[in-house]
Structures are given as C-alpha cells and as structure tokens.
C-alpha positions as CSV (number, residue, x, y, z in Angstrom):
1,X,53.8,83.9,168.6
2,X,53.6,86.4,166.0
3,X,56.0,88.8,168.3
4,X,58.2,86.0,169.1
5,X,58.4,85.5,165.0
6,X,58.9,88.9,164.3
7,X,61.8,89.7,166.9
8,X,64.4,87.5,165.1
9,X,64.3,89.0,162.0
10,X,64.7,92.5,163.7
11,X,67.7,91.6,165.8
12,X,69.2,89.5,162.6
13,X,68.7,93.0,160.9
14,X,70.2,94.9,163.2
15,X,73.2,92.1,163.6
16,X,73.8,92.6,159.9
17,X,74.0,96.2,159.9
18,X,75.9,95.8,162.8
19,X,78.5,93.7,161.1
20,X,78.5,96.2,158.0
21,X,79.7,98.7,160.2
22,X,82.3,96.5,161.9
23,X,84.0,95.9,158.4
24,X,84.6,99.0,157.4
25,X,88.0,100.3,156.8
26,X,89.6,102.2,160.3
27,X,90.2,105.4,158.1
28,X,87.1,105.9,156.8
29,X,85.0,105.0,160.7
30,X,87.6,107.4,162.1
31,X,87.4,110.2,159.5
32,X,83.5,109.6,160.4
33,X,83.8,110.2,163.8
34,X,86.2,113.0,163.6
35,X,83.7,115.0,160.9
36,X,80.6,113.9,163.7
37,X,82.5,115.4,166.5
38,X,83.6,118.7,165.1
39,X,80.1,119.2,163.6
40,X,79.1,118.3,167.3
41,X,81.6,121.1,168.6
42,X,80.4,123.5,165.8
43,X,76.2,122.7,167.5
44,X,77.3,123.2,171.4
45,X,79.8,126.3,170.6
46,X,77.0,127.9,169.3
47,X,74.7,127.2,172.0
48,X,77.0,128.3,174.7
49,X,77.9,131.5,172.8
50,X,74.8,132.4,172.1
51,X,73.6,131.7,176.5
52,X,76.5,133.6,177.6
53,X,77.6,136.0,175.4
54,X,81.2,134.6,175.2
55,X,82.4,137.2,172.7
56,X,82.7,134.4,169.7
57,X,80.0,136.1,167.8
58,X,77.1,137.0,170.2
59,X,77.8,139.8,172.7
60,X,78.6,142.6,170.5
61,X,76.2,145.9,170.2
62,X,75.5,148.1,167.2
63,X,79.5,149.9,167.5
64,X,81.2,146.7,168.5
65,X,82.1,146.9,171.7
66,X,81.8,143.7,173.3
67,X,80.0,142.9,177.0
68,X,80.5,139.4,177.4
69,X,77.9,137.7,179.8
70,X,76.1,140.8,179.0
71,X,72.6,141.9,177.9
72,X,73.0,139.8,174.6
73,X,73.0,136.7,176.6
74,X,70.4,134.1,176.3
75,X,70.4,133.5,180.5
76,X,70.4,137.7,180.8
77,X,67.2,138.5,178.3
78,X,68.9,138.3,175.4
79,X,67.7,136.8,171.9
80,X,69.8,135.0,169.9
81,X,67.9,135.1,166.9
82,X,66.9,138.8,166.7
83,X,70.1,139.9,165.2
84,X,70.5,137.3,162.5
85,X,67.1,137.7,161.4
86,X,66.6,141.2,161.9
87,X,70.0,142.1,160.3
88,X,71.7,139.8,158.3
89,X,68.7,138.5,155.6
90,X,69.4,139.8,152.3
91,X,67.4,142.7,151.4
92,X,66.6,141.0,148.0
93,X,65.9,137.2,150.2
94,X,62.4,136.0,148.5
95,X,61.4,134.7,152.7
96,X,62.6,138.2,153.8
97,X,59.3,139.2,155.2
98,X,58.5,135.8,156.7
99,X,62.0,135.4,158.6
100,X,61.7,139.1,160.2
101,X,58.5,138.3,161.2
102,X,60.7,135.8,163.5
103,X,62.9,137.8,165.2
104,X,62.4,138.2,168.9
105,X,60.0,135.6,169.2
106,X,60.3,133.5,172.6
107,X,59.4,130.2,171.2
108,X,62.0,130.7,167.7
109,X,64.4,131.5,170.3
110,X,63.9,128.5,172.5
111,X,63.8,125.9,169.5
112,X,66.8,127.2,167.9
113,X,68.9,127.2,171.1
114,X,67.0,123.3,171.9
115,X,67.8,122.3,168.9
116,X,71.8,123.6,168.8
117,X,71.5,121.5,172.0
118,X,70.3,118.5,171.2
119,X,72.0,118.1,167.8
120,X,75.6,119.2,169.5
121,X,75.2,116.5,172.0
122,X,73.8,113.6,169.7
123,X,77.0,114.5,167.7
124,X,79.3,114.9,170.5
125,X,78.1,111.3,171.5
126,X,76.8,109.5,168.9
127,X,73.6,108.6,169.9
128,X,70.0,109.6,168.5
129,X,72.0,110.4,165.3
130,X,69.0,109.9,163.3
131,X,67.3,112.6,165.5
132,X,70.0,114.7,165.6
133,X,71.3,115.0,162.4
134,X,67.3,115.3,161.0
135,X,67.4,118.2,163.4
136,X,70.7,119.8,162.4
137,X,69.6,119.4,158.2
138,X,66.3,121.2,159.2
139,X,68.6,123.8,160.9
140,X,71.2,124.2,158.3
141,X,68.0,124.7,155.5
142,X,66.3,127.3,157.3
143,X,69.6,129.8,157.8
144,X,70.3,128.0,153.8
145,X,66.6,129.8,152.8
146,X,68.0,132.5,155.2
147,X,70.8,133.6,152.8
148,X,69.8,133.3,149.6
149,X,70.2,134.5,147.2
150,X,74.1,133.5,148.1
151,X,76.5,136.0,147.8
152,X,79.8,134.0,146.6
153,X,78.6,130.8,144.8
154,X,74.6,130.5,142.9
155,X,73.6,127.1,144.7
156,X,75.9,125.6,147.0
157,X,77.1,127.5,150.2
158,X,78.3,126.0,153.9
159,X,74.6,125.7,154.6
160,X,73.7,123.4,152.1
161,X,77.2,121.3,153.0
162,X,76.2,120.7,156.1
163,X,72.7,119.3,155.3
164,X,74.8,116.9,153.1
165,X,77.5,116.1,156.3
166,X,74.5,115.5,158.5
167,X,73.4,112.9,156.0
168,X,76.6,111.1,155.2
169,X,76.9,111.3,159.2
170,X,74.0,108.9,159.8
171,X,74.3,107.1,156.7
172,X,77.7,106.0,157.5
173,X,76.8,105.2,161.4
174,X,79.6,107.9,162.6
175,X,78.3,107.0,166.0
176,X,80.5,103.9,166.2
177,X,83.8,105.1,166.5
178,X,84.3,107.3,169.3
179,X,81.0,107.5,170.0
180,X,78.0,105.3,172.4
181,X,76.4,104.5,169.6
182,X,77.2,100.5,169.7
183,X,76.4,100.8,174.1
184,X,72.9,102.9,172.5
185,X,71.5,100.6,169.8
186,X,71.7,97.6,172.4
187,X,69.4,99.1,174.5
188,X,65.6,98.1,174.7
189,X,64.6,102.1,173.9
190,X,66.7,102.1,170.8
191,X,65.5,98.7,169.6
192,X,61.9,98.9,170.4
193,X,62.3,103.1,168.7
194,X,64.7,102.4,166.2
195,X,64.3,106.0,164.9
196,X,66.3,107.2,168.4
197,X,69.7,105.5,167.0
C-alpha cells in the first residue's frame, strides 16, 4: 500500500516536469539540442581520434610528421593521455607533479577514452544526461586543474565553459528535442533509477 501511495506522486512529478519541458519556447529546446549535440560531436571526435590516430590531433610524433592509424593509436599501443600530461602541463601548474605521475598509465587511459565515450553518446542521444554530463564536468575540471595557471584569461577558459554547458545541458532537459530522451524517461530503468535520465 505504501508503494502503491508513493508511485503517484512520482509519476505526477515526472508528468509535471514533463509538461515544463513541453512549454518551452521551440528556439530555446532547439538551441538546447543543437549545443547537446555538438558537445556530443566534440566527446566521440575525440574518442575516435584518439583510437585511430585520424591525424585531428593524435597521430603526430616529436617532428610532426603524421602516421595516421599508426603507433599513436589507442587500438595499436598507443596512449592518449601520455602526451597531454607529459607535455602540455604548465611548468609552473601547482598539480604538475600529480598529473605526470598519470601519464601512461593503463587504467587513466582507459577511463578517459570510456568516459569520451559515454558522455559523446549520452549527448549524441540524449539519454543518461544526468550521467553524462556529470561525467563530461568531471572531465572538463581535471584538464581545467590541468592548465592552470591559464595562459590568456586568470579564471575563465573553455574548460571551465564546458562544465557550465554540461550543466545548463541537463538543467534544461536538452535530451527532448532531437534526442530519446522522452522514449528514455518512460522506461521502467529510468523511472525506477531516475539518476540514468
């Protein structure tokens, strides 16, 4: 009885927000979706750059000659975390030591790469926003503590914007338009594990 009281005032809940979303204007759900999918782009480019060597920005050596599908790719070997963090920290970067101390390491490597994954295909879709977007803010602070100090502004660089997109993303339910998320939330995962919306 006590389920059967409390399931109402979850699905009214979810009906209301539901509704909020629907009433929106079109300009502001679309310009939504549009910022969640090239975010989304932005997560999976960098994923499969940094797998195959495509040329983008991974696949280069020390005198620039580029190998694409080469050694520098994730599937051949290659790392794609060593060169940012052995290279491009700031020699003056308070985590300097700890982020080096990164570099190479399997398991870095394979939760950076899962997690370009997962948050460019949340994004692409718009489902497990929540999840995703969490994961791309985490993702966008680390390479923010990465770069400091910054070299053109004192606080705000495209690190820290991005933590705020991934925010205004779920906050704004940019899953809706052009996305799965109104097919997701009705399913008995998301409602029973409303954290996977």
């Amino acid at each position: 009885m006590t389920a059967t009281a409390h399931r109402p005032t979850h699905d009214t809940t979810h009906a209301a927000a539901v509704e909020q979303i629907t009433e929106r204007p079109l300009w502001l759900a679309r310009s939504l979706a549009a910022l969640r999918i090239a975010f989304g782009v932005t997560f999976l480019w960098a994923f499969l750059d940094k797998t195959f060597a495509l040329g983008f920005h991974t696949g280069y050596d020390q005198q620039g000659n580029l190998d694409r599908f080469g050694d520098a790719a994730w599937i051949n070997g290659g790392s794609p975390t060593t060169g940012f963090l052995s290279f491009a920290i700031p020699e003056n970067n308070p985590f300097k030591g700890f982020f080096s101390g990164l570099a190479g390491n399997a398991v870095v490597d394979w939760l950076f790469m899962l997690g370009l994954l997962g948050v460019g295909v949340t994004l692409l879709l718009g489902v497990g926003l929540r999840l995703g977007a969490a994961a791309g803010a985490l993702l966008y602070a680390f390479m923010y503590a990465a770069s400091l100090p910054l070299e053109n502004n004192p606080v705000v660089d495209d690190h820290l914007v991005g933590i705020i997109v991934m925010a205004v993303l779920v906050a704004g339910a940019a899953g809706h338009t052009w996305g799965l998320a109104r097919w997701w939330d009705r399913t008995r995962l998301a409602q029973r594990l409303p954290v996977l919306r």
